[in-house]
C-alpha positions in Angstrom: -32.5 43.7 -23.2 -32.6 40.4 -21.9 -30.8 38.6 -24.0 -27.8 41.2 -23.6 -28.3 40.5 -19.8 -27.7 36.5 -20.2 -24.8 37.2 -22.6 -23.5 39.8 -20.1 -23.9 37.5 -17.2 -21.9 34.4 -19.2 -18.9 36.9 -20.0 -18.6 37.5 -16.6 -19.3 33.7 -15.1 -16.4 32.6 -17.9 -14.1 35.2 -17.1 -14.1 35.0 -13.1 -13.2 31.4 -13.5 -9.7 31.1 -12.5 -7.7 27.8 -13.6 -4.8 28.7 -11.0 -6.9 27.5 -8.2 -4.7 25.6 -5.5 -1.5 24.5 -7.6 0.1 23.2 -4.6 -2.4 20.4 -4.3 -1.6 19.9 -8.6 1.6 19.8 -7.5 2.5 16.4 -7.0 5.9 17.0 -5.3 4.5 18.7 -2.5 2.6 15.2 -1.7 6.0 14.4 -0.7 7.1 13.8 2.9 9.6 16.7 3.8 13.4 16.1 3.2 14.5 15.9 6.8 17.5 14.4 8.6 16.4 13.3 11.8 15.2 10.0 11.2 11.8 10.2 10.6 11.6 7.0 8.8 10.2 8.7 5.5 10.6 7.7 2.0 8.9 9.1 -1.2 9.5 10.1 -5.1 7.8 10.7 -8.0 7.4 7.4 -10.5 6.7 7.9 -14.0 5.6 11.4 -12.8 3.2 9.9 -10.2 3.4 10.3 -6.2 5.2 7.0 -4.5 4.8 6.5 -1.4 5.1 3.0 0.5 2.3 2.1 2.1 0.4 -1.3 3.5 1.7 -4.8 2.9 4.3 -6.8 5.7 7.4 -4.9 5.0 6.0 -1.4 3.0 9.8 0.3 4.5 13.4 -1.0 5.2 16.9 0.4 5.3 19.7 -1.7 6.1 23.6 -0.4 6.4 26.2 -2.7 7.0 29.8 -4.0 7.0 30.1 -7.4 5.4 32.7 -9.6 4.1 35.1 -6.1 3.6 32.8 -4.4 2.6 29.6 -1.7 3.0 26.4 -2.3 1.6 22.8 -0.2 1.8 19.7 -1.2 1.5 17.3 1.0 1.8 13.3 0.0 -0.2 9.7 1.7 -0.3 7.4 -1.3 -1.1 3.4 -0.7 -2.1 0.7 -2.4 -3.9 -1.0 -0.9 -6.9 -4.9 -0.9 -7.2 -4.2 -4.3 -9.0 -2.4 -5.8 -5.9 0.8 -5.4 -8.0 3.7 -4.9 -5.6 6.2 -2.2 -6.6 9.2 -1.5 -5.1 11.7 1.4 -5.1 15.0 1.2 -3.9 18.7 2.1 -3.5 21.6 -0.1 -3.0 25.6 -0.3 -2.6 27.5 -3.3 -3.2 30.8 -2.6 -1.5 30.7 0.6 -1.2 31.4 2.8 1.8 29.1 6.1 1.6 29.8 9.7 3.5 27.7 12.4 4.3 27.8 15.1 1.4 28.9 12.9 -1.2 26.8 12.1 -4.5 27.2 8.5 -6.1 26.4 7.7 -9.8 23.7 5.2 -9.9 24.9 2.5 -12.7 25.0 -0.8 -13.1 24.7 -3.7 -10.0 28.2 -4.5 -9.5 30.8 -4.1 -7.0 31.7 -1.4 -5.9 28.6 0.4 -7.3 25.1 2.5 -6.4 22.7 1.2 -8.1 18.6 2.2 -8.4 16.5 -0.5 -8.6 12.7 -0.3 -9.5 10.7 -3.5 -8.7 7.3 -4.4 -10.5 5.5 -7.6 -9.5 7.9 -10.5 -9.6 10.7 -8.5 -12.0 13.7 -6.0 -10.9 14.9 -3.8 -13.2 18.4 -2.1 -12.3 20.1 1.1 -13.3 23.0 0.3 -16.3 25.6 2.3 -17.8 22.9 3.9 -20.2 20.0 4.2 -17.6 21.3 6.1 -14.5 20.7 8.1 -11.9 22.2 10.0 -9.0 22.3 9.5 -4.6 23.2 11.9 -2.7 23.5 11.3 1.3 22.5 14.8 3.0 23.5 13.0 6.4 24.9 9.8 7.9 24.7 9.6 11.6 26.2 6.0 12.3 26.2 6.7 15.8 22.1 7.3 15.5 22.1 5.2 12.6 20.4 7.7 10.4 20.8 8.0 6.7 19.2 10.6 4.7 19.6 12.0 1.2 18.1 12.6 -1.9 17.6 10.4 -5.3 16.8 10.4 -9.2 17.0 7.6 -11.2 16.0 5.9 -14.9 15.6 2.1 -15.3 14.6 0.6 -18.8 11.8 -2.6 -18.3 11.2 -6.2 -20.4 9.0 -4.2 -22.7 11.4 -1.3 -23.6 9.9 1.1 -21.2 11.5 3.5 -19.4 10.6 4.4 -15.7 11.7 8.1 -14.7 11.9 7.9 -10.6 12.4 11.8 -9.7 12.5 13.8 -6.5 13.0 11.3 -4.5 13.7 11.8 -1.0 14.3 9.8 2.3 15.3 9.7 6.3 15.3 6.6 7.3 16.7 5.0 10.9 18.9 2.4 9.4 19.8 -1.4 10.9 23.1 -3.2 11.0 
């Protein structure tokens, strides 16, 4: 009888187990600050499937939006450092180009008159191309506040042939001229 009561007693220990237990804190996009538009002066994504936020370090969040030499130009960067002391750096730019509230912009190549999407690993910057893109899309641009917020996805290809999938990404950021 007792060996029926152990085997009895592991069916039911095995089946109670329950491998759905908190998926919100599996999920790593809800580690991810919430996509607002009031200038919270938020930035975040997923890199390489991994949670990205900027953190520590002189300068760990900037956003610049300007009008020079004729034209616009955003900068806007999440900087941290790995458990190495690696710094790595997301970030989204426009060289001479003027960007509107509801409007998406192809992420391509670092030229002007382009969005690009740039991810930063130690010393090297690799940049979106014609084959490796990605996609910005401004959910609001206040330039009287000088708030810019919006969404991003973008893929950049490294030295070593690697590519770097930056997903979800989402900021609100209180911009400088």
């Amino acid at each position: 009888m007792k060996p029926l009561f152990y085997t009895l007693l592991l069916l039911i220990g095995v089946t109670a187990c329950n491998n759905d237990d908190d998926k919100a804190a599996q999920d790593p996009v809800s580690l991810l600050p919430a996509a607002t538009q009031t200038g919270e002066n938020t930035f975040g994504c997923l890199l390489d499937g991994e949670v990205f936020l900027p953190s520590g370090g002189i300068n760990p969040l900037d956003c610049v939006y300007q009008y020079v030499d004729g034209g616009y130009y955003l900068g806007l960067q999440g900087n941290k450092r790995n458990s190495d002391g690696d710094l790595i750096m997301i970030a989204i730019g426009t060289n001479g180009l003027q960007i509107f509230q509801n409007e998406t912009y192809q992420l391509l190549e670092n030229i002007n008159g382009n969005a690009q999407g740039i991810y930063g690993y130690r010393i090297n910057n690799y940049y979106t191309s014609q084959t490796y893109t990605g996609e910005l899309t401004i959910t609001k641009l206040d330039t009287e506040n000088q708030i810019v917020s919006g969404t991003f996805w973008f893929d950049v290809q490294d030295n070593q042939g690697v590519v770097h999938q930056i997903r979800e990404g989402r900021f609100d950021m209180q911009y400088v001229r």
